[in-house]
C-alpha positions as CSV (number, residue, x, y, z in Angstrom):
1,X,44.8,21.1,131.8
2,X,41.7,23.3,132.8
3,X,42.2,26.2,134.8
4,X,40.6,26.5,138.0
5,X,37.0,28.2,138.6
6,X,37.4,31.8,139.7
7,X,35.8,31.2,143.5
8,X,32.4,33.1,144.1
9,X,33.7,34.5,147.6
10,X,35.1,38.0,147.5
11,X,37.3,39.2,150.7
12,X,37.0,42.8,151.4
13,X,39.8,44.3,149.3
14,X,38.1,42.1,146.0
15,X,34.3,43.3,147.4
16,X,35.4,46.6,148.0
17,X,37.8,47.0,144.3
18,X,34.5,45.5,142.5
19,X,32.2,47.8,144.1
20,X,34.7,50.9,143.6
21,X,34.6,51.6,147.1
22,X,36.9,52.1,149.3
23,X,37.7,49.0,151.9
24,X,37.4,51.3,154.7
25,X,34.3,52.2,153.4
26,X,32.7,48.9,153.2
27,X,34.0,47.8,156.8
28,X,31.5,51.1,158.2
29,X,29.3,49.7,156.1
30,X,29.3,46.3,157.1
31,X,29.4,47.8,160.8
32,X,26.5,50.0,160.7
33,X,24.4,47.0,158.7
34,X,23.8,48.7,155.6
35,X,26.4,47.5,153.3
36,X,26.0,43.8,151.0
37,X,25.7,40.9,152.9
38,X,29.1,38.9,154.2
39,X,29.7,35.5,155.6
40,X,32.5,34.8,158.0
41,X,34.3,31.3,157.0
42,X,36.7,30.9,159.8
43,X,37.8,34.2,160.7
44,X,37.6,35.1,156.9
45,X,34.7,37.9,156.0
46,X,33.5,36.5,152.8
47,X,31.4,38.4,150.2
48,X,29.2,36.5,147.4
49,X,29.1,38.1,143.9
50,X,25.6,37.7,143.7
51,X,25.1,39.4,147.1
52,X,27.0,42.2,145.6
53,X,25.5,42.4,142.9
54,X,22.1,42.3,144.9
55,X,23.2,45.3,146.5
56,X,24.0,47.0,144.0
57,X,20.9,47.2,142.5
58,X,19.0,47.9,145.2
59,X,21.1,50.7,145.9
60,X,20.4,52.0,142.3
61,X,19.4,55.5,142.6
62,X,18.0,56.2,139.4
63,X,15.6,53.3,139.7
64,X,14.7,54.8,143.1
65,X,14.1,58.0,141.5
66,X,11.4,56.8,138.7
67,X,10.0,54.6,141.1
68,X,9.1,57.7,143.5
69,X,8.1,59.9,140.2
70,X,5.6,57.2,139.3
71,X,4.3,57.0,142.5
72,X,3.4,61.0,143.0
């Protein structure tokens, strides 16, 4: 018997534990707009892995810090 795909949707505690944030911390986030991007399914906040992962990298600082050296 196979075992059952891993589902793509994070809740908070799963988004937050793979980001190494806090919960708390992503729920300001997702409050003040500037944290991943969520889906509500029902009255379930849902986060995609690749929407984390999206975020993630554009919230990369040292790429952020050779782009703005290049650009000087």
């Amino acid at each position: 018997m196979k075992k059952p795909k891993r589902s793509p949707f994070y809740n908070t505690k799963e988004a937050a534990h793979f980001l190494r944030v806090q919960p708390k911390t992503l729920m300001n986030m997702r409050w003040k707009g500037d944290g991943p991007e969520y889906r509500k399914h029902g009255g379930l906040i849902l986060y995609h892995i690749r929407d984390l992962l999206k975020w993630s990298k554009a919230s990369d600082y040292c790429e952020k810090q050779v782009k703005a050296k290049t650009h000087v």
